[in-house]
ROFINU-619983 format. One record per residue: residue number from 1; x, y, z of N, C-alpha, C in turn. Coordinates in steps of 0.02 Angstrom, whole numbers. Example, Ala and Ser with C-alpha at 12.3 -4.5 7.8 and 13.67 -1.06 7.14 Angstrom:
2
<resi=1 n.X=660 n.Y=-284 n.Z=390 ca.X=615 ca.Y=-225 ca.Z=390 c.X=660 c.Y=-165 c.Z=390>
<resi=2 n.X=642 n.Y=-112 n.Z=354 ca.X=684 ca.Y=-53 ca.Z=357 c.X=645 c.Y=2 c.Z=394>
END
This chain:
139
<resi=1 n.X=1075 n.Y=722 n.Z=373 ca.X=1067 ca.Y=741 ca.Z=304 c.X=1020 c.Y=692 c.Z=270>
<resi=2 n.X=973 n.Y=724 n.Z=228 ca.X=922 ca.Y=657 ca.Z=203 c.X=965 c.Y=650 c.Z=122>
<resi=3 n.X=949 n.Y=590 n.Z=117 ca.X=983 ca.Y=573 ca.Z=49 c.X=916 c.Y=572 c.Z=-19>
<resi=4 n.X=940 n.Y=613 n.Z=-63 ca.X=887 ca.Y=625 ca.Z=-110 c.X=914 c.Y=558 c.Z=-162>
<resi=5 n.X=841 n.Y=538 n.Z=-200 ca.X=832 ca.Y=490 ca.Z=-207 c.X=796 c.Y=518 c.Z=-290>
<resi=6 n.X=851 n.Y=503 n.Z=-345 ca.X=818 ca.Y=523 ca.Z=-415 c.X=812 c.Y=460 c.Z=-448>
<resi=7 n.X=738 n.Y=490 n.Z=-463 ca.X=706 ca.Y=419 ca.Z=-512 c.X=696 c.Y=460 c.Z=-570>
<resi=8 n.X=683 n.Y=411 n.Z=-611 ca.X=664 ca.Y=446 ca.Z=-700 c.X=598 c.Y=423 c.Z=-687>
<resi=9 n.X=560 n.Y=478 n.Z=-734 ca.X=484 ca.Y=470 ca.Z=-738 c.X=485 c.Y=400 c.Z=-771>
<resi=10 n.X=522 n.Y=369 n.Z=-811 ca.X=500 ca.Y=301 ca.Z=-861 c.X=505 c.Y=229 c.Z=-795>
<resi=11 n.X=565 n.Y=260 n.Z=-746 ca.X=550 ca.Y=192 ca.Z=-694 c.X=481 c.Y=193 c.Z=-651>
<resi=12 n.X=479 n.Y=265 n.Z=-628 ca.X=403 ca.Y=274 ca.Z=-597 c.X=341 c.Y=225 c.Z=-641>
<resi=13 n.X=344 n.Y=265 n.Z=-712 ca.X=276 ca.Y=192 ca.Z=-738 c.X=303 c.Y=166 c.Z=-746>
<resi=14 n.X=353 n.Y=106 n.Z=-731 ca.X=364 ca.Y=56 ca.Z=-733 c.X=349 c.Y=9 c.Z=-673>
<resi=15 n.X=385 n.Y=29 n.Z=-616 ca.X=357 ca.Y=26 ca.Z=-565 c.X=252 c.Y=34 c.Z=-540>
<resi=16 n.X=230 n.Y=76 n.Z=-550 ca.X=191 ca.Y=67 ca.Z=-543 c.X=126 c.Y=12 c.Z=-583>
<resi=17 n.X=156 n.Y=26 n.Z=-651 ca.X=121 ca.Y=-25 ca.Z=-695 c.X=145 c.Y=-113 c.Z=-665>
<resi=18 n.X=191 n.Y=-131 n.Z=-637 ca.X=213 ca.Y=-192 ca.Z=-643 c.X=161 c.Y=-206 c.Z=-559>
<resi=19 n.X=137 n.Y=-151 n.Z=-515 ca.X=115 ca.Y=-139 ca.Z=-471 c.X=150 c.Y=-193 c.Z=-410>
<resi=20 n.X=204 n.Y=-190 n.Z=-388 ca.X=249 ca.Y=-224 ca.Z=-345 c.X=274 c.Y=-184 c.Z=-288>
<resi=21 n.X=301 n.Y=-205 n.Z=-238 ca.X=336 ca.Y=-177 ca.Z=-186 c.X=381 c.Y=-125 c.Z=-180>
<resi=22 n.X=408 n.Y=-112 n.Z=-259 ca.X=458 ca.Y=-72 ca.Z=-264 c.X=414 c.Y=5 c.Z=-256>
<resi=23 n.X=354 n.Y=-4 n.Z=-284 ca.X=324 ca.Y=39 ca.Z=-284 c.X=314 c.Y=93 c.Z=-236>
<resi=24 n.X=291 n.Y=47 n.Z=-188 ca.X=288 ca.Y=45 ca.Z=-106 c.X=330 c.Y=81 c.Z=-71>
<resi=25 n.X=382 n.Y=75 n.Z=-77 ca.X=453 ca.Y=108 ca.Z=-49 c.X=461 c.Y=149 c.Z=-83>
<resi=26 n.X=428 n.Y=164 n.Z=-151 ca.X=444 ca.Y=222 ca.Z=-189 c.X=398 c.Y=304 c.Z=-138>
<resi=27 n.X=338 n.Y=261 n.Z=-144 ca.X=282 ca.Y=304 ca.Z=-116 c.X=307 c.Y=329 c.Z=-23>
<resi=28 n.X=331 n.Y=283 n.Z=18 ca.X=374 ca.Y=281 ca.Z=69 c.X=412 c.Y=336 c.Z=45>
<resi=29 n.X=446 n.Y=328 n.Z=16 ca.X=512 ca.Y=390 ca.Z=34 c.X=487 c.Y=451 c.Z=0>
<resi=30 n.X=438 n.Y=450 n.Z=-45 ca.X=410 ca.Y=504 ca.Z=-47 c.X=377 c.Y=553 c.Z=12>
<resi=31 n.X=355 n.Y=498 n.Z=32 ca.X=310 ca.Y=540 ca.Z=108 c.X=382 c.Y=558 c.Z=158>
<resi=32 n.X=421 n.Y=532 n.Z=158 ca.X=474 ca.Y=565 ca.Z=193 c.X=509 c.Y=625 c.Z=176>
<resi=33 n.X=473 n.Y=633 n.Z=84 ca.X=530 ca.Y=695 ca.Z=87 c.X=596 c.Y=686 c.Z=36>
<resi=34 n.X=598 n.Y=612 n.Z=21 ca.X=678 ca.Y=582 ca.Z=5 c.X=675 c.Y=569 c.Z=-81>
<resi=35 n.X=599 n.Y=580 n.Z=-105 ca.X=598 ca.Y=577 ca.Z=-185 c.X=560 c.Y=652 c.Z=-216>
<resi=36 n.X=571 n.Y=656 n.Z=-264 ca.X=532 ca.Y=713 ca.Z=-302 c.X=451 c.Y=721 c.Z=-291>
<resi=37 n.X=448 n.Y=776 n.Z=-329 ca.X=357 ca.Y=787 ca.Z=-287 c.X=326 c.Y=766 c.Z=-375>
<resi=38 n.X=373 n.Y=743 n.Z=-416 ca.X=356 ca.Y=731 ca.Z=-472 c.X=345 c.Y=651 c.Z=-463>
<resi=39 n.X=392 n.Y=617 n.Z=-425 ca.X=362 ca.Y=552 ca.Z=-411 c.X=322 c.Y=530 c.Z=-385>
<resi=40 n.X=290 n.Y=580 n.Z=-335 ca.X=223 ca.Y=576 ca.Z=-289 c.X=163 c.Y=570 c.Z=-334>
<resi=41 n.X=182 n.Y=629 n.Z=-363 ca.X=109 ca.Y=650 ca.Z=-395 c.X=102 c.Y=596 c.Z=-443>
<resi=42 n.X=145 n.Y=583 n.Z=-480 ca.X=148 ca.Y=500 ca.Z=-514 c.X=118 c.Y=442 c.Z=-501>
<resi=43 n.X=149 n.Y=418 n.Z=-447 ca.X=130 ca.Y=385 ca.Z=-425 c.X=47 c.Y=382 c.Z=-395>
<resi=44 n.X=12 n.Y=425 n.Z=-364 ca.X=-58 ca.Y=427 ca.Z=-358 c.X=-77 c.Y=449 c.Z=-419>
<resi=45 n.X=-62 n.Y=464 n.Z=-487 ca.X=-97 ca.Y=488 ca.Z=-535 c.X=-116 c.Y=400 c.Z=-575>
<resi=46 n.X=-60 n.Y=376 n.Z=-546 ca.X=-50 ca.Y=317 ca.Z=-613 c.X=-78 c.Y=254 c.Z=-559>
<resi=47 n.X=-96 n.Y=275 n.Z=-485 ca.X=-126 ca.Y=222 ca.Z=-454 c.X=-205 c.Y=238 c.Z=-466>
<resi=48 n.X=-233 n.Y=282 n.Z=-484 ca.X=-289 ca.Y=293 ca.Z=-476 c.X=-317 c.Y=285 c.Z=-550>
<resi=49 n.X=-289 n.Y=299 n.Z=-579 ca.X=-306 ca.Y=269 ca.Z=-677 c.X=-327 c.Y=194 c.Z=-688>
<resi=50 n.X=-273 n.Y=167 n.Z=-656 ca.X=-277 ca.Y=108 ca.Z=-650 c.X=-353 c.Y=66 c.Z=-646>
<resi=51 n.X=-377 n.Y=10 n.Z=-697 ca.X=-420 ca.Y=-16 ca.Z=-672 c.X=-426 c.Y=-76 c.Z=-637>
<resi=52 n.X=-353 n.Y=-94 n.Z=-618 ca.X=-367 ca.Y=-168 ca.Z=-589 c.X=-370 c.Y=-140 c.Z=-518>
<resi=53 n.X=-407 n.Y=-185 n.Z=-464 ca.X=-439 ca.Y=-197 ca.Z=-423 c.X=-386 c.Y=-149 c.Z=-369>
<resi=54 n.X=-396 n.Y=-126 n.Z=-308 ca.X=-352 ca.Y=-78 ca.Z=-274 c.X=-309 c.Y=-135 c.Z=-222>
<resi=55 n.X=-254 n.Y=-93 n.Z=-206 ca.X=-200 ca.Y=-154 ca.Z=-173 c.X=-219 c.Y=-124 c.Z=-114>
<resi=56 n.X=-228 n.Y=-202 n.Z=-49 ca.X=-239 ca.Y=-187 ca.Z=11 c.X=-163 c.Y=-236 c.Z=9>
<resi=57 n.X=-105 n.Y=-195 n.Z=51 ca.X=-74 ca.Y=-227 ca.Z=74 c.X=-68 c.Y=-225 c.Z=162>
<resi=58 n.X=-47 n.Y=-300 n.Z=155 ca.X=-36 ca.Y=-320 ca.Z=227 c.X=29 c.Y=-332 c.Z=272>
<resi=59 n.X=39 n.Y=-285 n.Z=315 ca.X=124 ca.Y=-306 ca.Z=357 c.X=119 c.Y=-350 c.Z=390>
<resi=60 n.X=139 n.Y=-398 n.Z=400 ca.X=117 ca.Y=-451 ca.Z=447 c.X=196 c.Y=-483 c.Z=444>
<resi=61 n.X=211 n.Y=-536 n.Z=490 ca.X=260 ca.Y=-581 ca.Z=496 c.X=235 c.Y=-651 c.Z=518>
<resi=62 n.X=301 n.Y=-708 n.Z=510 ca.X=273 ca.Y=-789 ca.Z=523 c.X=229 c.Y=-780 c.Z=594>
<resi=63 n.X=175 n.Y=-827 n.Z=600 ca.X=169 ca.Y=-825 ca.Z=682 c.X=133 c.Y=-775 c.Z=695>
<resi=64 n.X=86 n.Y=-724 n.Z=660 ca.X=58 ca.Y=-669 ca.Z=693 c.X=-24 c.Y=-683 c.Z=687>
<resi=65 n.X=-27 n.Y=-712 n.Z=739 ca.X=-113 ca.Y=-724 ca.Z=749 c.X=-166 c.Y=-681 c.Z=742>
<resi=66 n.X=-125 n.Y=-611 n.Z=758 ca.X=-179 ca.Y=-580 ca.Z=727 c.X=-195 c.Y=-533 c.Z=673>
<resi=67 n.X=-137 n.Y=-571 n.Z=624 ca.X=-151 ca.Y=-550 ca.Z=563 c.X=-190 c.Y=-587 c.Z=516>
<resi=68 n.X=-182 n.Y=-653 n.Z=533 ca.X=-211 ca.Y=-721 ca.Z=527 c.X=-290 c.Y=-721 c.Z=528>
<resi=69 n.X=-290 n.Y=-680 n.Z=595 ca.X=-376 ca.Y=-651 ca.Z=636 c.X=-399 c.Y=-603 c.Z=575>
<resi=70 n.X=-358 n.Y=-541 n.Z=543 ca.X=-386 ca.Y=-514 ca.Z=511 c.X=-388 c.Y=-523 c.Z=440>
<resi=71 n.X=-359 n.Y=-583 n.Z=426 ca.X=-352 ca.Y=-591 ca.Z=336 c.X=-424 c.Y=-634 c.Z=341>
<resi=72 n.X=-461 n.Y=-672 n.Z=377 ca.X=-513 ca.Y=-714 ca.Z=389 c.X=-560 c.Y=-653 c.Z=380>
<resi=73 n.X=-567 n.Y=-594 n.Z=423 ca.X=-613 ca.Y=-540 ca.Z=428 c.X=-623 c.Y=-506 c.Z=369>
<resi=74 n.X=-554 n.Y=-507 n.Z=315 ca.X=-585 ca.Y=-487 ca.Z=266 c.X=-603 c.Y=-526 c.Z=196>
<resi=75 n.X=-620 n.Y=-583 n.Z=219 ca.X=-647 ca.Y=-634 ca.Z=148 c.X=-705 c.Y=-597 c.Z=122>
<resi=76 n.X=-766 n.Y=-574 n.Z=175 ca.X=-816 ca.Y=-554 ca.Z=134 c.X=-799 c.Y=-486 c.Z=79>
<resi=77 n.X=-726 n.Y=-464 n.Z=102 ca.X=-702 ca.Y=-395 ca.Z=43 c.X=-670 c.Y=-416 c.Z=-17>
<resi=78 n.X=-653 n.Y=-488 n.Z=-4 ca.X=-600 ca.Y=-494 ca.Z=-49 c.X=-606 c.Y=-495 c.Z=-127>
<resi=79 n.X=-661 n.Y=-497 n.Z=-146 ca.X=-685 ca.Y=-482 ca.Z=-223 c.X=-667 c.Y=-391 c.Z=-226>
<resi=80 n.X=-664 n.Y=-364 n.Z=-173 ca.X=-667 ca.Y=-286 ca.Z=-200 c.X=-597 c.Y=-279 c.Z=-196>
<resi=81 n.X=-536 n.Y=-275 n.Z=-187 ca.X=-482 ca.Y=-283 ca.Z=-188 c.X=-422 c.Y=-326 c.Z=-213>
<resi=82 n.X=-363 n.Y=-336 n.Z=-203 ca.X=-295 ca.Y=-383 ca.Z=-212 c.X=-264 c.Y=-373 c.Z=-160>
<resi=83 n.X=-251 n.Y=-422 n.Z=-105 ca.X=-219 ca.Y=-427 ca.Z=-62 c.X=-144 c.Y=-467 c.Z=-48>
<resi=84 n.X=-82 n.Y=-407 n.Z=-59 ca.X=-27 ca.Y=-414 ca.Z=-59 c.X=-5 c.Y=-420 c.Z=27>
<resi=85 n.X=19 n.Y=-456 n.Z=30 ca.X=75 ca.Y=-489 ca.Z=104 c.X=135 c.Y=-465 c.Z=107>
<resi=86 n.X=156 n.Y=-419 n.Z=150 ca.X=247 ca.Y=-403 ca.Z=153 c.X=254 c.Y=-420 c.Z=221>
<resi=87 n.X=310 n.Y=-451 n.Z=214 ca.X=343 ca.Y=-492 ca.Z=262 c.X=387 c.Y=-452 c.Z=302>
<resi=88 n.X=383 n.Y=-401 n.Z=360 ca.X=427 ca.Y=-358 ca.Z=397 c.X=483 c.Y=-375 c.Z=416>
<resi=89 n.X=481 n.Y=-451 n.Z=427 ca.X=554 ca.Y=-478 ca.Z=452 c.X=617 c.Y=-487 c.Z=382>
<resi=90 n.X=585 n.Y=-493 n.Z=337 ca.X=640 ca.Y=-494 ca.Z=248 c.X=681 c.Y=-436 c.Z=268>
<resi=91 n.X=756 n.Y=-463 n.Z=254 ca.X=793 ca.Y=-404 ca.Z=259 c.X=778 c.Y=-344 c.Z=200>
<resi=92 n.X=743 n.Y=-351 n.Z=157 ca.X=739 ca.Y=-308 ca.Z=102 c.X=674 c.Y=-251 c.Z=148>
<resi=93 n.X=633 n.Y=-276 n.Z=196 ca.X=577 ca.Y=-243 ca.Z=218 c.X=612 c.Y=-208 c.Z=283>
<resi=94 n.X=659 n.Y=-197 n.Z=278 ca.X=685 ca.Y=-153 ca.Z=364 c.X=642 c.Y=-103 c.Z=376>
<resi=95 n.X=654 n.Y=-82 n.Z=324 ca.X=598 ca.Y=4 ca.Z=339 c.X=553 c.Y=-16 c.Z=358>
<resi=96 n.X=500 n.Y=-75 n.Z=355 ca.X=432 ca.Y=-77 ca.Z=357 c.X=443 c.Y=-103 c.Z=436>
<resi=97 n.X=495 n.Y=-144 n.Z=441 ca.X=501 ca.Y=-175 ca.Z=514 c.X=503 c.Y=-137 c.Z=574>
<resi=98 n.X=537 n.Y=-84 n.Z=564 ca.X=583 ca.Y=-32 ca.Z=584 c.X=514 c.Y=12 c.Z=623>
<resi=99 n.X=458 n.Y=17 n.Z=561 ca.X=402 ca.Y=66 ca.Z=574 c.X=320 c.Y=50 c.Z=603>
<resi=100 n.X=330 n.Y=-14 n.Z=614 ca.X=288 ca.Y=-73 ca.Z=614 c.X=304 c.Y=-139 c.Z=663>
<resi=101 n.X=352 n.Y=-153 n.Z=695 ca.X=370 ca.Y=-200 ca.Z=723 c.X=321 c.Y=-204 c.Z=766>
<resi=102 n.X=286 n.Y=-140 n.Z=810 ca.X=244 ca.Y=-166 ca.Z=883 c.X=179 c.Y=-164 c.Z=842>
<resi=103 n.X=132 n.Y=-149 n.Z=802 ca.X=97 ca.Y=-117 ca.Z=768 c.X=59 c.Y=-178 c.Z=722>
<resi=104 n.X=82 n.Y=-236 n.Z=698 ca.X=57 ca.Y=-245 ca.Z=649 c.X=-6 c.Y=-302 c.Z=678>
<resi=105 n.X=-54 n.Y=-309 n.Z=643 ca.X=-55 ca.Y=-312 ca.Z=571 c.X=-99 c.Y=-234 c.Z=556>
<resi=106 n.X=-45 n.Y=-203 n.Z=511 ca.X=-45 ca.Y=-135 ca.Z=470 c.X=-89 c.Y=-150 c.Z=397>
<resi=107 n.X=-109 n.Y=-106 n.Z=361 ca.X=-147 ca.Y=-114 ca.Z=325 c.X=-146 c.Y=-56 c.Z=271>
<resi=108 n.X=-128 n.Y=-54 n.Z=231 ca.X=-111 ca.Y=11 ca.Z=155 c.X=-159 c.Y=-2 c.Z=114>
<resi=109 n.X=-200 n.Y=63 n.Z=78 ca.X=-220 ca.Y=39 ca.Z=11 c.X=-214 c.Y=74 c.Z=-13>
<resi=110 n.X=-200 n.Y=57 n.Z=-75 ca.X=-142 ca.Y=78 ca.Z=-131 c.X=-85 c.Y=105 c.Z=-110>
<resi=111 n.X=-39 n.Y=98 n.Z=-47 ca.X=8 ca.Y=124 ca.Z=-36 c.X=22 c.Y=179 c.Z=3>
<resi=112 n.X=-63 n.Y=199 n.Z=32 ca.X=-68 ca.Y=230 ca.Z=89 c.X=-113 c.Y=207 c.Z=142>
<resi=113 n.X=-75 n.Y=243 n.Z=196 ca.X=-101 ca.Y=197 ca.Z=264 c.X=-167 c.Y=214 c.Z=264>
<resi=114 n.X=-195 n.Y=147 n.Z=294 ca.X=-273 ca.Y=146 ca.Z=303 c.X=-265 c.Y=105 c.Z=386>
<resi=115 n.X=-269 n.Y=55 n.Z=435 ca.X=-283 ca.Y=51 ca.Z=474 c.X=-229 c.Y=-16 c.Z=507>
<resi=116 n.X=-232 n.Y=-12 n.Z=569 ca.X=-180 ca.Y=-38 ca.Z=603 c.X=-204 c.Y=-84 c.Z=672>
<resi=117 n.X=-158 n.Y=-150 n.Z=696 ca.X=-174 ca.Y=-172 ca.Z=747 c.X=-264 c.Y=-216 c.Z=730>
<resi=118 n.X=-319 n.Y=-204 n.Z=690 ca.X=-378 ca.Y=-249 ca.Z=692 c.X=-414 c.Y=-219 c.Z=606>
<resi=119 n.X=-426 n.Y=-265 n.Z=605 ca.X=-494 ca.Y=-226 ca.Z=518 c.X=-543 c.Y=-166 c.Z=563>
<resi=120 n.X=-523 n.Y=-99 n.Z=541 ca.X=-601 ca.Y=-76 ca.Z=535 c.X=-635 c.Y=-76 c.Z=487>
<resi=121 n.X=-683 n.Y=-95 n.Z=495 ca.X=-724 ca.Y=-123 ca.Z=438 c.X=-773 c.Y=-54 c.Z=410>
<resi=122 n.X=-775 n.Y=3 n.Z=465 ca.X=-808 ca.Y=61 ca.Z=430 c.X=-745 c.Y=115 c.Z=374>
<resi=123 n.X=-694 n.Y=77 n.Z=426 ca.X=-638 ca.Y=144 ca.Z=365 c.X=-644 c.Y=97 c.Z=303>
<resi=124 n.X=-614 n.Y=42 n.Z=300 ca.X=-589 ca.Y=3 ca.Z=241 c.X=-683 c.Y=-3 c.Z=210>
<resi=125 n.X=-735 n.Y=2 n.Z=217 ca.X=-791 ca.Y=21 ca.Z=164 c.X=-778 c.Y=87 c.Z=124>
<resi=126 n.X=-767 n.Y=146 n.Z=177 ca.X=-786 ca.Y=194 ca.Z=166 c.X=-717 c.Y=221 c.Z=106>
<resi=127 n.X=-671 n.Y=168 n.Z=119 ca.X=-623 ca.Y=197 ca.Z=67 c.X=-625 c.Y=144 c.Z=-1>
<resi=128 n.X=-643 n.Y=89 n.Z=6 ca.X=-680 ca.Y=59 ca.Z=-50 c.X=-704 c.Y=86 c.Z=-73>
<resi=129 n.X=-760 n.Y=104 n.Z=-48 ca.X=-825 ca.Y=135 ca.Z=-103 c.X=-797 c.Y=193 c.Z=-124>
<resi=130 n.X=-746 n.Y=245 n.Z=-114 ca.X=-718 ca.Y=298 ca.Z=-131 c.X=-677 c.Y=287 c.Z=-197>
<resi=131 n.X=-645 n.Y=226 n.Z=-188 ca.X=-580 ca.Y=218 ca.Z=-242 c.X=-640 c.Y=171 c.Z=-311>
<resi=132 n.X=-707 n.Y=150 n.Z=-298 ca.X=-753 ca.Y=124 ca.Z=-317 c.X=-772 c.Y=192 c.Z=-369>
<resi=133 n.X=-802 n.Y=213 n.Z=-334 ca.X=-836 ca.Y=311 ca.Z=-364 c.X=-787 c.Y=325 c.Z=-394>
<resi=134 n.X=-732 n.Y=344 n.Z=-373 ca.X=-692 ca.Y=395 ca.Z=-435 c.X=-668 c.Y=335 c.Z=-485>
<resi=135 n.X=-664 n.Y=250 n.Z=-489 ca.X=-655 ca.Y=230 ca.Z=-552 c.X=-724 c.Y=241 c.Z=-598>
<resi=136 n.X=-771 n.Y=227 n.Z=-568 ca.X=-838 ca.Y=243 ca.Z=-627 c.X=-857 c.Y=302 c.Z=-623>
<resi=137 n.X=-845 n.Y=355 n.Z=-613 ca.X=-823 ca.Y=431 ca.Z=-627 c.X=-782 c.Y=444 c.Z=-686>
<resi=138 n.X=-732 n.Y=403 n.Z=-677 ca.X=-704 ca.Y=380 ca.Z=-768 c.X=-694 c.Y=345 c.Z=-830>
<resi=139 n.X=-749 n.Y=301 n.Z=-807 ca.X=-769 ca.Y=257 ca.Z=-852 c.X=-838 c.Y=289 c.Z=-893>
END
């Protein structure tokens, strides 16, 4: 049985405005199925408005060299982004551990998957310059 999961639209922007982890798991159980399609759409409506810089987050744990390898690979990006760290081993991150343990270092931006195991450096441009275009599309 999946367990449905009701949020009020006022925690959604809250959550997303405070732009934190909770978020994350919000957008997670959306893609599973386990939140409203009103929180989905929310959530990418109110990530993409947004003008501060796009979240590349990173799964990584203590000791992982080659996440280490790829946070170095992306200094020359790091003006185009904010790079958040989640720690898979935190008991609060099971899900992420759970989905990610052989896999990482994993790589999200804004809360959807972008690339896994090394930087590609042609996806993570090509979705830069994308989330780049549609902010000065509305500016």
């Amino acid at each position: 049985m999946i367990e449905r999961h009701v949020i009020e639209p006022k925690r959604i922007l809250q959550l997303v405005t405070c732009n934190n982890i909770e978020a994350m798991h919000l957008l997670h159980y959306t893609k599973l199925g386990q939140a409203s399609k009103f929180a989905s759409e929310m959530l990418l409506r109110m990530s993409t408005l947004r003008k501060d810089p796009p979240i590349l987050t990173l799964f990584t744990k203590d000791a992982c060299i080659l996440c280490e390898e790829a946070k170095e690979a992306l200094i020359p990006y790091k003006h185009r982004f904010t790079l958040q760290e989640v720690d898979i081993t935190l008991p609060e991150n099971s899900i992420w551990f759970e989905r990610y343990k052989y896999d990482i270092p994993v790589f999200h931006l804004n809360g959807q998957f972008l690339m896994m195991h090394q930087v590609n450096f042609k996806i993570l441009e090509k979705r830069l310059a994308k989330l780049e275009q549609e902010l000065n599309q509305r500016t």
